[in-house]
C-alpha positions in Angstrom: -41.2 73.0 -70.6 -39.8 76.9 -70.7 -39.2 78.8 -67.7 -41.6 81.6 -67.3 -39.5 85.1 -67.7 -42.6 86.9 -69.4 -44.0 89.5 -66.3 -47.3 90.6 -66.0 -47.4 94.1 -67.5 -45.2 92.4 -70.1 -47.7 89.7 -70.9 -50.9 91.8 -71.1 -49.0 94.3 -73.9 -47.4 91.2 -75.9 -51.4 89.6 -75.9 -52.6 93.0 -76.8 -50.3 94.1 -79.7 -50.4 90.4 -81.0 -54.1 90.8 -80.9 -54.3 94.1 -82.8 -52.1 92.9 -85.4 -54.3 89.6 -85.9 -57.2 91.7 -85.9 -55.8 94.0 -88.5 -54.6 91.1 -90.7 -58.2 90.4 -90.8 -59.7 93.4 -91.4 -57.3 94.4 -94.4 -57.9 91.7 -96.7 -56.4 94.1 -99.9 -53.4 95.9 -98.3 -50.6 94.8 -100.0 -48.2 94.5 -96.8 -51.2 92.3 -94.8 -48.5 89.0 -94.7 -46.5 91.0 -92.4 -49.5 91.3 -89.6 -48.8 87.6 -89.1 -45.8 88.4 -87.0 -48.8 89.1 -84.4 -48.9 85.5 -84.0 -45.5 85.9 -82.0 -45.9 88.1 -79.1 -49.7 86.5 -78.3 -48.0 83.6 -78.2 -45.6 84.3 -76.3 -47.9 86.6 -74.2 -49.9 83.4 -73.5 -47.2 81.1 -72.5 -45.5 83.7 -70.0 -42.0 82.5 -72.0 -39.9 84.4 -74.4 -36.9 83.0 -76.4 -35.4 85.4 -77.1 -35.8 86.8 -73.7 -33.9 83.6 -72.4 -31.3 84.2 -75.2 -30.2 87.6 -74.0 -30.4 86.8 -70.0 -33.9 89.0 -69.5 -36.7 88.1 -67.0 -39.3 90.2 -66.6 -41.9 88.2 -64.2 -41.0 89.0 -60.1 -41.5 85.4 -59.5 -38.3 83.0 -60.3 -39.1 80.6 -62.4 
């Protein structure tokens, strides 16, 4: 699969901001910019799987261990 280059102070904040902006998607059901929350799908995803594309893009690895 992907390498892991997601470390673990990384991970935590990318499952907690993607969480917070799921959460906010669903607790705004009128604001007219709520499509945009979505994007929180992203970093908890990414959070989960410990792998960023962009990340492997642009040469970055944030997790001590190689991978």
């Amino acid at each position: 699969m992907f390498k892991t280059n997601v470390g673990g102070i990384d991970r935590i904040l990318r499952i907690v901001v993607g969480l917070a902006l799921l959460a906010a998607f669903f607790l705004m059901p009128d604001a007219s910019y709520r499509a945009v929350l979505l994007i929180g799908i992203v970093p908890l995803l990414t959070g989960l799987f410990s792998t960023c594309p962009l990340y492997s893009l642009v040469g970055i690895n944030t997790c001590p261990m190689k991978g």
